[in-house]
C-alpha positions in Angstrom: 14.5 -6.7 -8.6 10.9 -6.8 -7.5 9.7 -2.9 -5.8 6.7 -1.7 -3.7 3.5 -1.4 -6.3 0.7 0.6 -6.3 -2.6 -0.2 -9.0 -3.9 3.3 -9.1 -7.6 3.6 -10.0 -9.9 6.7 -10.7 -12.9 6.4 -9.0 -17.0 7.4 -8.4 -16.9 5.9 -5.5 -15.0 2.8 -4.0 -15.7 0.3 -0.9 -14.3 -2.4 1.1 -16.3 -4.8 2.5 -15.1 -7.7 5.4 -16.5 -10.9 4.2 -15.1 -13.2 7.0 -14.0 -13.7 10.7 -11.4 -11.3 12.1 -9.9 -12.7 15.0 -12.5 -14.9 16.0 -15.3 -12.6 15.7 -17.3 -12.3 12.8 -17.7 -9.1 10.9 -19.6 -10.4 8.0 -20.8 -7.4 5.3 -19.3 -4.6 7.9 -17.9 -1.6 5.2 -14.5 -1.2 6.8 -13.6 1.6 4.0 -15.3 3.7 1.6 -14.8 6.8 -0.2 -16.4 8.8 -3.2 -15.0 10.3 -6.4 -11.2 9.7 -6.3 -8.6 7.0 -6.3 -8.4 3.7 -5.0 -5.2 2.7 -4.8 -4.4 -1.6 -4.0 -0.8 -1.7 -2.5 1.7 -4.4 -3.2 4.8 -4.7 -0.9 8.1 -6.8 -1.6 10.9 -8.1 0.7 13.3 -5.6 -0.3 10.3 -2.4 0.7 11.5 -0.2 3.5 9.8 2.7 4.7 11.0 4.9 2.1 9.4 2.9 -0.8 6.5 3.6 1.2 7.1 7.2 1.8 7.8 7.4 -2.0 5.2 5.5 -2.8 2.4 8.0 -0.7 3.9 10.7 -2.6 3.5 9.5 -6.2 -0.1 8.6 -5.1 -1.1 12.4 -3.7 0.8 13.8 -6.6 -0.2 11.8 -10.1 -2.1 13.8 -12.8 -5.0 11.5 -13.4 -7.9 13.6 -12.4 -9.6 16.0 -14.5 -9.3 19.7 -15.0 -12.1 22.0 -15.8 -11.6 21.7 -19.6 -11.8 17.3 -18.5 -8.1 16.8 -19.4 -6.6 14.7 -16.6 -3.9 17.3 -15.5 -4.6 17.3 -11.4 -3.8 15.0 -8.9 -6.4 14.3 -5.8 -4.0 16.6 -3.8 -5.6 19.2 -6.2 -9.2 17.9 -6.3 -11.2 15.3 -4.0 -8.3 14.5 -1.6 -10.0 11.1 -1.1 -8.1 7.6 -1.4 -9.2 4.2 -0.6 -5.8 2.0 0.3 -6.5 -1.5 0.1 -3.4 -4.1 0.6 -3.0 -6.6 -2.4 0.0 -9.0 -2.1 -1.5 -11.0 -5.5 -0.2 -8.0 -7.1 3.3 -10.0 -6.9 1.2 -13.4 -9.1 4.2 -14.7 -11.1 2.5 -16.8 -13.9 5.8 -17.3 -16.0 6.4 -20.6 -14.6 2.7 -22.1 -15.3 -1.1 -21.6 -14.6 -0.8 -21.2 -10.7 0.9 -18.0 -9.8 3.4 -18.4 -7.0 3.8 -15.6 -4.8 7.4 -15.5 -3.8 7.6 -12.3 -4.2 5.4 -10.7 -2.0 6.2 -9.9 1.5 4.9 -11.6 4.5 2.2 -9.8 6.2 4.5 -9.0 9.2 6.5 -7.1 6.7 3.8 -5.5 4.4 1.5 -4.4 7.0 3.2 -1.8 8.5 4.6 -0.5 5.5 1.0 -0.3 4.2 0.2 1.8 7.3 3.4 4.0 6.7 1.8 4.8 3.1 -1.2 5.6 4.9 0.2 7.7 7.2 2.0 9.8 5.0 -1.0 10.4 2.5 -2.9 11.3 5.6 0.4 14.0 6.4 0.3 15.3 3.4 -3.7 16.4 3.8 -5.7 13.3 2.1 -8.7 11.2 3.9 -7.9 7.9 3.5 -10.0 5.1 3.9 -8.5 1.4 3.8 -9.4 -2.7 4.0 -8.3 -4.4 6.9 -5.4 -6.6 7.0 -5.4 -10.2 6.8 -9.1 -10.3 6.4 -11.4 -11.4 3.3 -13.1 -8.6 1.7 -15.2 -7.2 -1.4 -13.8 -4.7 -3.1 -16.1 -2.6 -5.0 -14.9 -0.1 -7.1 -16.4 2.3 -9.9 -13.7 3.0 -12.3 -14.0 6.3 -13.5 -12.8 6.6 -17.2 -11.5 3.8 -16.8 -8.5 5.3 -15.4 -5.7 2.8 -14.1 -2.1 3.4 -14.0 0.8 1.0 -11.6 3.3 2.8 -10.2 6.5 1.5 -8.6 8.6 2.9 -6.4 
């Protein structure tokens, strides 16, 4: 059974760019999110997520050991270091390419569904003391992102 994902990336720096229209108006090359050395974090959300995935999810985030100690062994978290996370919603993280070339995307949740439990991961990184930066919703954007290490683990929740 498919869960809520989270593509965890250590970062220099990392950016989201609007590319397109939202609602009408157009916000072409406006940074919506940016944030230096820490982690960018592209959320995926299912059917079956609830606000405790999320919840869970926010907490695995704050808490994984992917960021260097003084001796540059990755034994902190960002609680511990930069506190700064980009959250950027990615429903293409639910691609299922078992059936052929063109993934379908069954699996991911509707964006009625997925935005606000993107928000409640948000939300609880920001409760438990991070700065959080994130893309905006149903929009095209640029992503940029400066993988430090590289560093990139998925969790699921």
């Amino acid at each position: 059974m498919p869960v809520m994902r989270g593509l965890v990336q250590r970062v220099k720096q990392a950016s989201v760019t609007v590319t397109g229209e939202v609602a009408g108006e157009p916000s072409s090359g406006e940074v919506v999110g940016a944030v230096g050395h820490g982690l960018c974090v592209l959320v995926g959300v299912t059917h079956t997520d609830t606000a405790d995935h999320a919840r869970k999810l926010a907490e695995k985030i704050w808490h994984l050991r992917v960021m260097d100690d003084e001796a540059g062994v990755m034994n902190r978290s960002v609680a511990d270091t930069t506190r700064e996370v980009l959250v950027v919603s990615q429903f293409t993280l639910y691609g299922d390419t078992s059936a052929g070339r063109r993934p379908s995307w069954i699996n991911a949740a509707r964006p009625e569904h997925a935005e606000p439990l993107v928000q409640a991961v948000v939300d609880h990184l920001r409760s438990l003391g991070a700065t959080v930066a994130t893309g905006r919703f149903r929009t095209e954007m640029v992503v940029q992102i400066a993988n430090d290490g590289p560093v990139t683990v998925l969790l699921e929740v």
